[in-house]
C-alpha positions, -999 to +999 in steps of 0.1 A: -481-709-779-471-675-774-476-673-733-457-708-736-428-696-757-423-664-739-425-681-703-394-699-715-370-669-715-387-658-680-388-692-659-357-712-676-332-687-678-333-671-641-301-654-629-280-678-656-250-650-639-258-643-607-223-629-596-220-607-622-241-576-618-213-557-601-184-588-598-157-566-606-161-555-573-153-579-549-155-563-516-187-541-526-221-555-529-242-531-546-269-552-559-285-590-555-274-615-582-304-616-596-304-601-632-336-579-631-365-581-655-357-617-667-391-625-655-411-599-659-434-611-689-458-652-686-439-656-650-464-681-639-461-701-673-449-735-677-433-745-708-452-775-723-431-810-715-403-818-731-367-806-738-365-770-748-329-747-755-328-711-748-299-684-755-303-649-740-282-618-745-282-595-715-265-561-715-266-540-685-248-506-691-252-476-657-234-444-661-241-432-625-234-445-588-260-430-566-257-425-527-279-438-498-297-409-502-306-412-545-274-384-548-247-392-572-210-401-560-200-407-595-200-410-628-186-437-654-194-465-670-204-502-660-210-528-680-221-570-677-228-587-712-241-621-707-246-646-731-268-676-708-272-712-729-303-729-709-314-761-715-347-770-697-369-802-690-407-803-686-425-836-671-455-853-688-466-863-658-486-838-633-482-842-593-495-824-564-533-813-578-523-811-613-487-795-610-461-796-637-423-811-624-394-795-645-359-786-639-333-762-655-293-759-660-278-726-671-241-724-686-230-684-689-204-666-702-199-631-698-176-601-699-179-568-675-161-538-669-161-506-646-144-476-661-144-442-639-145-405-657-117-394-631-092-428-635-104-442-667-104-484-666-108-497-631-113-533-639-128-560-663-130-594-668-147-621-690-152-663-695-172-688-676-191-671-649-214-688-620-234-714-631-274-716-620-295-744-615-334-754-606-338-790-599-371-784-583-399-761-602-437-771-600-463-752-622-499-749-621-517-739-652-554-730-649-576-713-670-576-676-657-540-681-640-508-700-641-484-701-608-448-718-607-430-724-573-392-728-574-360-733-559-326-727-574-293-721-564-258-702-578-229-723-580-193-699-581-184-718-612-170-681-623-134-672-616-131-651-586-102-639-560-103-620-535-085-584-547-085-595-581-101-569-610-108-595-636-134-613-615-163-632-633-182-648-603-192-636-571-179-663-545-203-678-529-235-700-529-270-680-534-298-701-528-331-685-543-365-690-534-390-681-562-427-676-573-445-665-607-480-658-611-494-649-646-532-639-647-556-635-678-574-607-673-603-610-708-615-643-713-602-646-747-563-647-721-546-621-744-544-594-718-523-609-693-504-595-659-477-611-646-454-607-608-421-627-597-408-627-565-374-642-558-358-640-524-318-644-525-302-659-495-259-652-500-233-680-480-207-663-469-178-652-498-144-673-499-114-653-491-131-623-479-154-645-455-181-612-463-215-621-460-238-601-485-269-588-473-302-607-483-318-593-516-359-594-522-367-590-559-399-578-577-406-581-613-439-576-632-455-571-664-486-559-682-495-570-715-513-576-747-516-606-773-520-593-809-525-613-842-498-616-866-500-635-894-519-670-893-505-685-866-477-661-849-489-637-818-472-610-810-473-597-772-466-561-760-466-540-732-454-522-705-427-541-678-404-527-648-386-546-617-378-533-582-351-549-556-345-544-523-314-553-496-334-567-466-305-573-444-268-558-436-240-572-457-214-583-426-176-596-421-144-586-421-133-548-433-168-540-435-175-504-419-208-493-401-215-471-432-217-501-453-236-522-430-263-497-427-262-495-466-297-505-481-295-505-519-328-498-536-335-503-578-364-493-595-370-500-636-396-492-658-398-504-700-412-520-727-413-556-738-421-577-768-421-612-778-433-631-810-442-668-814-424-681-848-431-709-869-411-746-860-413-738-824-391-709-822-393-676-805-375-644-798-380-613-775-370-580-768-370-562-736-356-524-727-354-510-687-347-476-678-336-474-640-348-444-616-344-429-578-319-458-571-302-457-536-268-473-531-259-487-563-255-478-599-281-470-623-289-469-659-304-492-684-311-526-697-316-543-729-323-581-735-327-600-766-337-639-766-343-668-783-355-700-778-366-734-796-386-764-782-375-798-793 
């Protein structure tokens, strides 16, 4: 109950903002639209069939923009809050060698804002942002391992003009390309190593017609099942996230500096999750960033809870 419960926060709720990492910005890209370490814990796990609601609060806060070469340019504060409502549907019936059908819908809203040491405010913004969706997501569940395929895409449901410094949505299409894989590593399945990959592929942004660069993301997970109570269990351990441009962000205004941009994140944290009674569960995860390359850096905290109807 526990993998399953936890699973739901990590395969449900993927990027539920995609633009919003740094969409106060709208001529910069310094980081993919996914929002990192949302999958680090059960990322292979299928939640059992049936409908199932999730609400996640995601704070990212970064005090420092580093260089292409880990220095920093500046310092400041930037800030996304999201609050994601994902509702999620699971298939009785298995296809494709035993394979679990599902599909998910994601509704954000959030509020971000960019302040500078040296100018104070820069910009800020808040209300509906980009809306994310999985119609297609297949999951394998065997003894020792569990793997989900996926595909999803970001609609630009969020407000967004081009100049604008109250932008909530990036502007463009993402389509992402995903894969989780949780492995039980003792028999008795309660120490348990997970990996996500997601691949990000950007359409070109209206107004601007900028096309971001390609984004390769990498989150993973060790960790343990302990008893609590009766029938609760309590998982723990240690979780971080890496993500990688793969290709030049191009168009209009764009110099060669910024084309030859590659921005790098790295994370390392902690991350717990506990199995309530009447179906319900809630999580905690914390993410310190480090040697980041052309983008901001800081920390992360996320707090979730879900119920299965």
């Amino acid at each position: 109950m526990g993998d399953l419960r936890s699973a739901l926060f990590t395969s449900v709720v993927l990027a539920a903002v995609f633009g919003l990492v740094l969409g106060a910005q709208a001529r910069a890209q310094n980081r993919g639209v996914y929002p990192l370490g949302m999958s680090a814990t059960n990322s292979g796990v299928t939640p059992e069939p049936g409908f199932s609601y999730s609400n996640q609060l995601l704070i990212y806060s970064r005090d420092k923009s580093k260089g292409p070469n880990g220095e920093v340019l500046a310092t400041g504060s930037n800030s996304v809050v999201m609050d994601m409502n994902t509702l999620a549907w699971v298939s009785k019936k298995k296809i494709l060698g035993g394979a679990k059908f599902s599909m998910t819908a994601t509704l954000p809203v959030a509020r971000n804002s960019l302040t500078s040491d040296f100018t104070g405010p820069v910009s800020g913004g808040g209300g509906f942002a980009d809306s994310y969706y999985q119609p297609f997501i297949l999951g394998w569940d065997k003894e020792r391992a569990s793997v989900r395929a996926v595909y999803g895409f970001l609609a630009p449901t969020g407000s967004f003009r081009a100049g604008a410094n109250n932008n909530v949505g990036s502007g463009y299409w993402t389509h992402a390309f995903s894969s989780g894989q949780t492995f039980y590593l003792t028999k008795d399945r309660k120490t348990i190593a997970s990996a996500f990959q997601m691949y990000e592929i950007h359409t070109t942004q209206e107004d601007t017609r900028i096309k971001p660069g390609q984004t390769f993301n990498l989150d993973f997970s060790l960790m343990r099942a302990l008893p609590f109570g009766d029938k609760p269990w309590l998982q723990v351990g240690l979780t971080g996230y890496n993500q990688r441009q793969t290709t030049a962000r191009r168009g209009p205004g764009v110099t060669p500096n910024q084309e030859a941009a590659r921005y790098k994140v790295n994370a390392l944290g902690f991350a717990s999750s506990v199995n309530l009674p009447r179906r319900i569960n809630v999580g905690f995860k914390y993410f310190q960033e480090f040697s980041n390359r052309s983008t901001f850096q800081g920390h992360s905290i996320q707090v979730s809870a879900a119920i299965k109807f």
